[in-house]
TORDRENBA-27805 format. One record per residue: residue in three letters; y, x, z of N, C-alpha, C in turn. Coordinates in steps of 0.05 Angstrom, whole numbers, plus 5000, padded with zeros to 4 digits. Each point is the difference from the previous one (the first is absolute). Layout:
# TORDRENBA-27805
alaYXZYXZYXZ...
//
This chain:
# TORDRENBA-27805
unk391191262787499449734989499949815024unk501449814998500549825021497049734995unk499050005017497849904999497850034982unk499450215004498250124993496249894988unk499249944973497549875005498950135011unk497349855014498050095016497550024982unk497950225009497749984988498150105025unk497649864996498449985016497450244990unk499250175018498350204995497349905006unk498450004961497349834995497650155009unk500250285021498150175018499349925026unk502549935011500649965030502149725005unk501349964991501749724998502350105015unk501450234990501750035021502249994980unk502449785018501849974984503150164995unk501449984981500950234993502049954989unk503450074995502249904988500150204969unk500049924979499350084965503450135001unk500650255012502450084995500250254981unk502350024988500150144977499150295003unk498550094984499450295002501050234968unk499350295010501450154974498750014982unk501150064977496549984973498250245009unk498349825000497450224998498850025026unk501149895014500049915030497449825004unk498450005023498049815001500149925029unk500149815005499449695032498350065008unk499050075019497950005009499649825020unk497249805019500249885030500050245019unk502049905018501050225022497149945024unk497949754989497850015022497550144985unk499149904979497550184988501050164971unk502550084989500750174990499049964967unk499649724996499849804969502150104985unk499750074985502549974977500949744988unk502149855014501049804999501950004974unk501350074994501250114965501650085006unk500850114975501650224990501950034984unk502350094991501950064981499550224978unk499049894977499750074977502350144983unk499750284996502550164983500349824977unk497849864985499849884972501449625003unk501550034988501549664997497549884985unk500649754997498949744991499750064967unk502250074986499650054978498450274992unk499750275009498450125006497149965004unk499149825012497849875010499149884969unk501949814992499549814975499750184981unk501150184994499550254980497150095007unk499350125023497050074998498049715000unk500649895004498849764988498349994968unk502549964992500550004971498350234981unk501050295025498850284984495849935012unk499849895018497050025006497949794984unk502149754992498449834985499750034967unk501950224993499050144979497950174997unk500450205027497450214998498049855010unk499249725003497649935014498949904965unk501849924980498949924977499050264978unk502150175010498250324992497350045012unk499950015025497450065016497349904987unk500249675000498449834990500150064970unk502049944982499350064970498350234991unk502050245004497550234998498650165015unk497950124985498450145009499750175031unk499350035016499150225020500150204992unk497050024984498750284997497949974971unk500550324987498649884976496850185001unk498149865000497650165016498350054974unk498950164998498250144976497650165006unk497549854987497750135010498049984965unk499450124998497550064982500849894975unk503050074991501149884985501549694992unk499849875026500949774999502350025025unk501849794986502050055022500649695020unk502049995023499749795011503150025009unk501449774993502350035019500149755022unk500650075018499449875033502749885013unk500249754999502349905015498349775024unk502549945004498949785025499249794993unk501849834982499749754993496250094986unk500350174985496549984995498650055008unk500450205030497650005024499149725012unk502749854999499049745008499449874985unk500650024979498049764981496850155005unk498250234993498550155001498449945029unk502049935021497849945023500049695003unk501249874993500449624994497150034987unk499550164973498550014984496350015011unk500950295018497550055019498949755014unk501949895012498049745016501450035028unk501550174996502250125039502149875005unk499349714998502749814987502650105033unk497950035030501549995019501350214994unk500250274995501050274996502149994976unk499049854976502449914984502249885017unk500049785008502549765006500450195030unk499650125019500950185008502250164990unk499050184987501250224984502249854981unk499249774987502449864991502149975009unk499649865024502749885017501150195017unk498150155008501150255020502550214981unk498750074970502050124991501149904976unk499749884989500949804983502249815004unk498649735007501749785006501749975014unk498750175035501850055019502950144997unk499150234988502350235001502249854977unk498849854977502249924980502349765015unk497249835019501949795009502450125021unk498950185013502050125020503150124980unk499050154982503350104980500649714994unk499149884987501849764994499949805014unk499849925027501349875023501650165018unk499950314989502650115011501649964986unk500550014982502050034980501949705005unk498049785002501649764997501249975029unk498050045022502550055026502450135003unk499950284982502750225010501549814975unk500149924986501649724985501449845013unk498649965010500549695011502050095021unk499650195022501350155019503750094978unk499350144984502250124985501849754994unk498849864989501449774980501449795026unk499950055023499849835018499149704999unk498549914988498749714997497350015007unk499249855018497650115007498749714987unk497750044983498849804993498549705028unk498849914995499349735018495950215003unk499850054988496650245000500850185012unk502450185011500850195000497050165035unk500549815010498350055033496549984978unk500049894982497150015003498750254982unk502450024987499750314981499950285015unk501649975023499950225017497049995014unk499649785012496650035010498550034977unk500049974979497050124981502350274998unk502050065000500450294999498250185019unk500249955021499150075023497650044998unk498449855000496750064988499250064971unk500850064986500250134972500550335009unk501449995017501150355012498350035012unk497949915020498550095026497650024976unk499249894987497450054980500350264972unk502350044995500550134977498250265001unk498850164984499050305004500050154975unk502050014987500250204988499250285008unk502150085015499450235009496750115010unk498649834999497350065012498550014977unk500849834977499750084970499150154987unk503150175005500650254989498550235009unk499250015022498350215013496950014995unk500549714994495949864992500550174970unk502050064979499350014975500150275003unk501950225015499450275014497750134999unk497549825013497750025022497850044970unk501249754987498049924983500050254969unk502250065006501050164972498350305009unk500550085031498650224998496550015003unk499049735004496649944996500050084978unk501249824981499050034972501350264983unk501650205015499850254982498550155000unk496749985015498950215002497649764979unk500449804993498849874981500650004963unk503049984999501049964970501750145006unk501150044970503250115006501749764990unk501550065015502149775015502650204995unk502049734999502550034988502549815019unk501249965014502649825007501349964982unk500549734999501949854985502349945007unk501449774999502249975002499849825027unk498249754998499849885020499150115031unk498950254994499950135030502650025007unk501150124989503050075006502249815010unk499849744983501249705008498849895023unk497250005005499049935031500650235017unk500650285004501350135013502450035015unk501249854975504149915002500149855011unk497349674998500749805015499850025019unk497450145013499050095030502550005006unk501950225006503050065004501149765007unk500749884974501749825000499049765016unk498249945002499949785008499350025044unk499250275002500550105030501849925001unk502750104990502750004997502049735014unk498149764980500449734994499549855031unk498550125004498249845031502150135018unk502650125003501950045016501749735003unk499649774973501649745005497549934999unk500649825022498249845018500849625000unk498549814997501549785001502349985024unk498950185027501849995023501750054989unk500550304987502650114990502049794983unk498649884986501349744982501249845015unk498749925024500449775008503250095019unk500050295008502850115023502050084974unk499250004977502250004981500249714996unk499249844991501849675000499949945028unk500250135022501549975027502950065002unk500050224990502050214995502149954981unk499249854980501549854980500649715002unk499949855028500049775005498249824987unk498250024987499049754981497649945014unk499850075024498149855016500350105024unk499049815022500249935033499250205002unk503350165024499050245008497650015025unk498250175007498450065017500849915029unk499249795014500650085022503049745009unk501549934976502049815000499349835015unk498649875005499549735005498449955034unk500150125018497950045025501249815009unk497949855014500449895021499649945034unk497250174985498550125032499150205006unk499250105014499350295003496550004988unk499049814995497750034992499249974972unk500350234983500650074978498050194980unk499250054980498150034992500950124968unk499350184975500950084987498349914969unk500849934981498449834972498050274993unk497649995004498650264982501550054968unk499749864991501449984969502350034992unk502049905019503150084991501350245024unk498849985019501150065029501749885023unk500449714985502749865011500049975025unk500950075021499449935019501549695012unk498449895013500149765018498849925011unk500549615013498850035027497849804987unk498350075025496449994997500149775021unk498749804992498949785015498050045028unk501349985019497450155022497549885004unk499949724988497249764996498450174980unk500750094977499350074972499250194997unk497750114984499850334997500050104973unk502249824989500850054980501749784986unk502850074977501649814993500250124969unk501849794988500950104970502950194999unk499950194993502549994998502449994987unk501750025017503349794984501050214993unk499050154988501350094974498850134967unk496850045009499549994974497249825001unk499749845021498049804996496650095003unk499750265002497450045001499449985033unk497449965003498349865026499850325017unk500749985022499150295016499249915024unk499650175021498849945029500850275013unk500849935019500250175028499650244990unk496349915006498850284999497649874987unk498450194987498249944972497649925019unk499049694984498149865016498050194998unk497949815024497850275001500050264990unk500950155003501150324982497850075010unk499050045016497150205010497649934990unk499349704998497849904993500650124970unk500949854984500250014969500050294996unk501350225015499650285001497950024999unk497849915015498250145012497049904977unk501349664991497650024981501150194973unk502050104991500750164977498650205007unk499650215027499650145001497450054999unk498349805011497849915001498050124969unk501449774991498650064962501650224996unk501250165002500650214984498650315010unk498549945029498050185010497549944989unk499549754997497449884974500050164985unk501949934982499750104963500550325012unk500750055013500250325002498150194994unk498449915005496550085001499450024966unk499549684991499450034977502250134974unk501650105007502550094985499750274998unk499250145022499650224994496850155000unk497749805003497850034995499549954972unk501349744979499249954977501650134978unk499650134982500950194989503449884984unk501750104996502749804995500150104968unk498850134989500050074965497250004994unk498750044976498249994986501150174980unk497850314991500750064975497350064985unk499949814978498849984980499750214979unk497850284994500550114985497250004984unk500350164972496950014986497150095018unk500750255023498850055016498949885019unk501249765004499249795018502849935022unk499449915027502849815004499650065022unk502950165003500950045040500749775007unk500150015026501649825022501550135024unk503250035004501450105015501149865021unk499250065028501349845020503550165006unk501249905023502250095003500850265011unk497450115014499550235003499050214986unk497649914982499750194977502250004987unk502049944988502650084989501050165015unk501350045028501250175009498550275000unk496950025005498850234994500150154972unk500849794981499950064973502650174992unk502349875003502650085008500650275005unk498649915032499250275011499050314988unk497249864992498550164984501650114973unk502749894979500950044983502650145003unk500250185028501950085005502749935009unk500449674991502349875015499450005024unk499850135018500049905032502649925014unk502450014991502649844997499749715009unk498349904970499849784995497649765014unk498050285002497949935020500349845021unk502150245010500949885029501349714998unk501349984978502349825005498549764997unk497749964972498249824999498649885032unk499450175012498050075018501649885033unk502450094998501949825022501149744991unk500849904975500349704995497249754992unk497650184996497249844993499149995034unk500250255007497249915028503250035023unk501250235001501349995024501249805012unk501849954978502549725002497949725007unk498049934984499649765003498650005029unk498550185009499150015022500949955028unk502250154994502750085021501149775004unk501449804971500849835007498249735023unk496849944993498849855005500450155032unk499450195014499850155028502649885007unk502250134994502549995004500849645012unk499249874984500949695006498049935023unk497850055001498349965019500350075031unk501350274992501750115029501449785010unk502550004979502249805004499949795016unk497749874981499449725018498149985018unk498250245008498750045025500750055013unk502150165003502450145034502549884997unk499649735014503849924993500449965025unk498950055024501150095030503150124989unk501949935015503250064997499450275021unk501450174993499450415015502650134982unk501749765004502450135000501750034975unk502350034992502050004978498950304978unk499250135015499450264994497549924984unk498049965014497749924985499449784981unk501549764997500249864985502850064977unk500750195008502150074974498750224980unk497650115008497350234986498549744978unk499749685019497749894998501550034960unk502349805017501849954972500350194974unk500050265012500450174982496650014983unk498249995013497550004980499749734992unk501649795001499249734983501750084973unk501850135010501450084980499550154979unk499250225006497050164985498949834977unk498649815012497349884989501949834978unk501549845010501649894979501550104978unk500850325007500350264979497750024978unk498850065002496950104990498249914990unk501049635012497449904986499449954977unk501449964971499450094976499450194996unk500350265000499250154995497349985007unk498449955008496449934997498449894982unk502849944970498949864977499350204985unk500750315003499250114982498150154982unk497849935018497650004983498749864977unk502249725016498449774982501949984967unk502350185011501750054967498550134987unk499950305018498350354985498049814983unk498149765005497949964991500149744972unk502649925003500849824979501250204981unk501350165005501450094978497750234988unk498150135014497350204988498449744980unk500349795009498949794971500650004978unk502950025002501650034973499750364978unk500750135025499950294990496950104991unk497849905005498250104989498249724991unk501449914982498449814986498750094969unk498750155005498250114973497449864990unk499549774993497749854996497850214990unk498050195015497150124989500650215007unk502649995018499950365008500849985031unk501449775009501350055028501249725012unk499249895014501449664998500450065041unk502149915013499949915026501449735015unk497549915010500449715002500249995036unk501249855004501449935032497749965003unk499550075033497549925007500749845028unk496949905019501449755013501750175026unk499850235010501850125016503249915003unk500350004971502349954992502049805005unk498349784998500549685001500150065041unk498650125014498349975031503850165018unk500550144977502350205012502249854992unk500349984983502449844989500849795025unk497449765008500149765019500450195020unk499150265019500850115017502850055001unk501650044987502950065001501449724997unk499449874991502149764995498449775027unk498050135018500149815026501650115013unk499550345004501450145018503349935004unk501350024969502649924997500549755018unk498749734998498949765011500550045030unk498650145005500150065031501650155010unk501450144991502850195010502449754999unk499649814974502649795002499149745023unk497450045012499149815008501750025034unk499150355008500550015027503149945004unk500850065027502349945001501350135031unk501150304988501250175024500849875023unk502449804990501549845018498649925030unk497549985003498949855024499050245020unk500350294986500450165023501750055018unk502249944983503250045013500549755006unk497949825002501449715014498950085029unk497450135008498549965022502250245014unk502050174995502150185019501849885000unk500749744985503149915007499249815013unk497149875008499049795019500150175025unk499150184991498850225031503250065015unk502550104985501349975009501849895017unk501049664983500449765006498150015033unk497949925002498849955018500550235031unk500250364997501350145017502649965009unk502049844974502650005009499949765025unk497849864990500949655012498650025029unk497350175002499850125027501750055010unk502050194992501150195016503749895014
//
């Protein structure tokens, strides 16, 4: 390819020529080893087909049932949409609109703002919205959690079989498929959109337009160009959204996310995250008595797995960033290509720390027996939930890039000695 776009690597800033690779093939930065993209076996229409096939099974998921639960002669069938009405109901309004948007709103808007991008891409016309559809694409994908869902209704299905007998429905099965599918889905990326209408001429290729060597890459589209050296930040000319260099204060704003999310840490897992209401009188379960329970019920599988995304992950993550931005002494390519690899981590993982606060929405729905069994979110719930969605906060807050700025200064500065 004769002039090749460029893409700029959003770990380390190291820049890079976007040359063709084989399907199935993945880019990596040749400095901290980012997966810069990749060539997909699946075409565009392929893509639009699972589209199509996931926004059906997401109206399966939601229409019917989970699980059909039966206790003392009465029965209960348990879906999502009525766990959340059921905790709206409780008074858990934060844990509802949570749980809403996280798997609900989010995940629907993501299928159908994909759908209308790989369109628009196919059809070659790219609408005049087309740049602002790909950024809510983009954050519609980074929030989505199905898959963490699916594992909360797992978790929850085997509590309550040592309670009722319980049945799977159809909708387990359709939130199962979507998990899948929609992992699947998060392989097109707005980036990816944006090097296909590169690729198809219908917008300014990457990199076309330089004029100086002091150059800088769009967080949002990737476009690269040149950066004002007065400015620490410009719009850019090609899909108009506002970026900067390098992310203002990234440490401070890190550091207060991280701040409150070592707060509520305490009360999240000291105040119990369910309530169960029975004729006998009324438990209260923190996030640890469940894993002992778990435990205690023979899943130790599941134990564990509860037990590394409730206490391990969220913990790890809060330590982990704290390292980060406590040791940023430059100790070499070696060591800051490790640093990178555990920001990377944390940015992996960090949903997955919602899923207690599902296990405990969806056990609302599944044992709603008015005079025999009721469980109501308790304030843990609401304390953990805000713990993960700072944490997330503070992983998008920091910003790798200024480790690998302080070795290409350190550099610069030995060559110019020398």
């Amino acid at each position: 390819m004769a002039n090749p776009p460029l893409v700029i690597c959003p770990h380390c800033a190291r820049l890079h020529e976007r040359t063709p690779i084989a399907p199935g093939a993945i880019a990596s930065c040749v400095q901290c080893g980012y997966e810069l993209y990749r060539h997909s076996r699946v075409s565009l229409e392929g893509w639009l087909a699972l589209c199509w096939t996931s926004l059906f099974v997401f109206m399966l998921a939601n229409l019917f049932p989970v699980a059909h639960i039966s206790l003392s002669g009465k029965t209960v069938e348990a879906s999502f949409p009525h766990a959340l009405y059921l905790t709206w109901l409780s008074g858990d309004y934060a844990v509802a609109l949570m749980a809403g948007l996280f798997v609900f709103a989010f995940p629907l808007g993501q299928i159908l703002f994909l759908m209308w991008a790989i369109q628009a891409v196919r059809k070659r016309r790219l609408p005049w919205d087309f740049r602002f559809g790909l950024r809510m694409l983009e954050v519609l994908s980074h929030w989505s959690m199905i898959p963490v869902l699916f594992l909360a209704m797992l978790v929850s299905m085997v509590k309550m079989a040592d309670l009722a007998r319980l049945t799977p429905a159809t909708g387990l099965w359709a939130f199962g498929l979507l998990a899948f599918m929609l992992t699947a889905l998060s392989r097109v990326s707005a980036h990816r959109l944006w090097h296909d209408a590169e690729d198809e001429g219908l917008v300014a290729r990457s990199g076309a337009a330089l004029a100086t060597n002091h150059i800088a890459g769009c967080t949002a589209c990737g476009y690269v160009q040149d950066m004002p050296r007065n400015k620490p930040g410009k719009i850019c000319d090609r899909c108009s959204a506002y970026f900067h260099l390098r992310k203002p204060k990234s440490n401070s704003r890190a550091w207060a996310f991280l701040a409150a999310a070592a707060i509520l840490y305490f009360p999240a897992n000291l105040y119990p995250v369910m309530t169960m209401r029975m004729p006998i009188g009324t438990e209260s379960h923190t996030i640890l008595g469940g894993v002992i329970e778990l435990w205690q019920l023979g899943s130790w599988d599941l134990a564990l797995i509860v037990f590394i995304a409730s206490v391990v992950v969220p913990l790890t993550k809060i330590l982990v960033l704290a390292a980060l931005m406590t040791v940023r002494h430059w100790r070499g390519p070696l060591m800051q290509r490790q640093r990178t690899r555990l920001y990377e981590m944390v940015e992996l993982v960090g949903q997955w720390s919602m899923l207690d606060v599902f296990v405990v929405i969806f056990l609302s729905s599944m044992a709603d027996f008015p005079g025999l069994v009721q469980i109501i979110p308790g304030l843990g719930a609401a304390s953990f939930g805000l713990v993960v969605i700072l944490t997330m906060f503070a992983a998008m807050s920091y910003d790798p890039r200024l480790g690998w700025d302080q070795g290409n200064r350190l550099e610069k500065s030995i060559q110019h000695g020398g």
